[in-house]
C-alpha positions in Angstrom: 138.3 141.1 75.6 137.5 139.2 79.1 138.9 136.4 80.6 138.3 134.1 83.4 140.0 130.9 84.9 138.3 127.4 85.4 139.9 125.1 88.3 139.3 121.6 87.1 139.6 118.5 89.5 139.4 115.7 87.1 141.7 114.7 83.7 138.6 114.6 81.7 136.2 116.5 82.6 133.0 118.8 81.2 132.4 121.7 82.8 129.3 124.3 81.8 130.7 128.1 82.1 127.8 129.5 80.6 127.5 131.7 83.3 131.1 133.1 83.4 130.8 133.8 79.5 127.6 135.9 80.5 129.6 137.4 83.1 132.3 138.1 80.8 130.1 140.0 78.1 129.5 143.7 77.9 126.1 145.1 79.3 125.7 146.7 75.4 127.4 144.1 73.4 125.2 142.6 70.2 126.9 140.4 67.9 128.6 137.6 68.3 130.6 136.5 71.1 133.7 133.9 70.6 135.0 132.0 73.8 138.7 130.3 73.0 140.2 128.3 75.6 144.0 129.3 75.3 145.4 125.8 75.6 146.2 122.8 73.5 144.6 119.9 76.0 140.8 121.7 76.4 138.2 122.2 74.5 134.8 124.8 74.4 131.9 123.3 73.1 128.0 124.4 72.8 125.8 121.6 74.3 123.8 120.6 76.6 124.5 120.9 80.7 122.4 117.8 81.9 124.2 115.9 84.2 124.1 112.5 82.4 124.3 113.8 79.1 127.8 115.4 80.5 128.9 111.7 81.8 128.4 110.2 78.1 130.1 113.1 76.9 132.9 112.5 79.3 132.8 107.9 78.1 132.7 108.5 74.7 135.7 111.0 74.3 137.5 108.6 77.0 136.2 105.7 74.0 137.3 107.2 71.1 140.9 108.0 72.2 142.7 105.6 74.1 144.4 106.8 76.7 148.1 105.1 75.6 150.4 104.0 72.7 151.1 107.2 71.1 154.5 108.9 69.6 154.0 111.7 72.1 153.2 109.9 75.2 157.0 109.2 74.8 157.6 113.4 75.6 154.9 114.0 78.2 152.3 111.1 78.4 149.3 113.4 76.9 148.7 112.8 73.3 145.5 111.1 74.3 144.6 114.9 75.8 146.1 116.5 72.8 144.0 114.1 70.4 140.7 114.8 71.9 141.2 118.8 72.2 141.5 118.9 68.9 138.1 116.7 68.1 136.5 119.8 70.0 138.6 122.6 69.1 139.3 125.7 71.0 136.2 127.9 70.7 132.7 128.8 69.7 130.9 131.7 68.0 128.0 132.4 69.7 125.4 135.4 69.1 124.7 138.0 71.4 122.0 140.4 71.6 121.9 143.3 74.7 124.4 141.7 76.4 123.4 138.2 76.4 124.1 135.0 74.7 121.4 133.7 72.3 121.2 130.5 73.3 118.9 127.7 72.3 116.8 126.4 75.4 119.1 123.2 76.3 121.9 125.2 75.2 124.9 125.7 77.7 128.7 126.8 77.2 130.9 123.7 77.9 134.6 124.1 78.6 136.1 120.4 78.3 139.4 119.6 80.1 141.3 116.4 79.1 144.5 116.9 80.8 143.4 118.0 84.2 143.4 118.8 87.0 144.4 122.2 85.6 143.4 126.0 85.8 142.6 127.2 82.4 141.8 130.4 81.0 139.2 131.3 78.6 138.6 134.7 76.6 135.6 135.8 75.8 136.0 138.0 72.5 132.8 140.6 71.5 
């Protein structure tokens, strides 16, 4: 197993660490890869990294989870964070092959913060 941190500066946030799972892998690994993100308020998805694309990403998980009025806002003021983390889930499988991810052409490695600015860590599993 591997790991790496990703510094994010916003609460919700997208950020593509497709390169630091590649970086991550083993020169002879063939497979599959999983990358888990080892907290409850992120997210890894597989999508794609273009810039716009991101900033709808970013709206409509900011639109289907309002950012108040839940029963655990009243502990720590990030059920919204909570709530969309687990629309995403903590990992992906993805298939390797000589040490590289398989990935489709648009494909890209997303990490998705929601209850940032944080430093997460993600593993990277062959």
């Amino acid at each position: 197993m591997s790991t790496f941190t990703v510094d994010t500066d916003r609460r919700l946030s997208v950020v593509d660490v497709t390169d630091d799972v590649r970086d991550a892998l083993p020169a002879d690994a063939d497979g599959t890869a999983t990358v888990f993100v080892r907290h409850t308020t992120a997210g890894v998805t597989v999508n794609e990294a273009e810039s716009r694309l991101i900033g709808d990403f970013e709206d409509w998980l900011a639109d289907r989870v309002a950012d108040e009025g839940w029963a655990h806002d009243q502990l720590d003021g990030n059920a919204d964070s909570h709530l969309r983390a687990a629309l995403l889930g903590p990992d992906a499988t993805i298939p390797v092959s000589d040490g590289d991810l398989d990935l489709g052409t648009w494909q890209s490695v997303l990490l998705v913060e929601c209850d940032g600015p944080r430093t997460r860590t993600v593993d990277v599993r062959t």
